[in-house]
N, C-alpha and C positions, 0 to 999 in steps of 0.2 A: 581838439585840434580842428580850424577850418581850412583846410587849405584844397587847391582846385580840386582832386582827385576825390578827395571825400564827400567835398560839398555837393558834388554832380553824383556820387553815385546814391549820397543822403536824397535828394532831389528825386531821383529817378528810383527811389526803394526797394534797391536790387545791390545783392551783394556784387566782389568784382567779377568773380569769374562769368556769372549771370549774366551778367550788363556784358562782358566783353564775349561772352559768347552769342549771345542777341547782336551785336552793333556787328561782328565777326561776320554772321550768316546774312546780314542786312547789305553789306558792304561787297560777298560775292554775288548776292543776288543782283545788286545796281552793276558789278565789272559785267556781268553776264548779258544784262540789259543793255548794257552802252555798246559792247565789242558787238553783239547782233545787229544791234539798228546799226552799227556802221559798215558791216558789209552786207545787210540790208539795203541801204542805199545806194550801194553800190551794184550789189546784183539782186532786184528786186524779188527773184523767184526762191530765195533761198532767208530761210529764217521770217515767213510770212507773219506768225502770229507769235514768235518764240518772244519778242520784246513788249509787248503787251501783255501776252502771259506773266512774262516775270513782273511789269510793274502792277499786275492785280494782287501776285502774293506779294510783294512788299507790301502794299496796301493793307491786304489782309495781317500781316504780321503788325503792323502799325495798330489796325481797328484793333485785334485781340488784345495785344498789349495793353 
């Protein structure tokens, strides 16, 4: 059977819960990234390094993977 679900997680050679627990932690890590730098912006004194921190571990989760 090829159909979407398979063929990405055949691709990505990770069973589903794997793959969806990865893309899971990856995705609160980017909410967590986005929501800082935006009241980052807003009030610069608050959340200084908290959004660049978080986009070094995605990063690092990307490299290890």
């Amino acid at each position: 059977m090829n159909n979407i679900l398979t063929r990405h997680l055949r691709e990505a050679n990770e069973p589903y819960f794997k793959h969806m627990g990865f893309a899971m932690r990856f995705g609160i890590w980017g909410v967590i990234s986005g929501v800082t730098a935006i009241i980052h912006s807003v009030f610069p004194f608050l959340f200084v390094t908290t959004s660049s921190g978080a986009f070094r571990r995605m990063t690092a989760m990307l490299v290890k993977r």
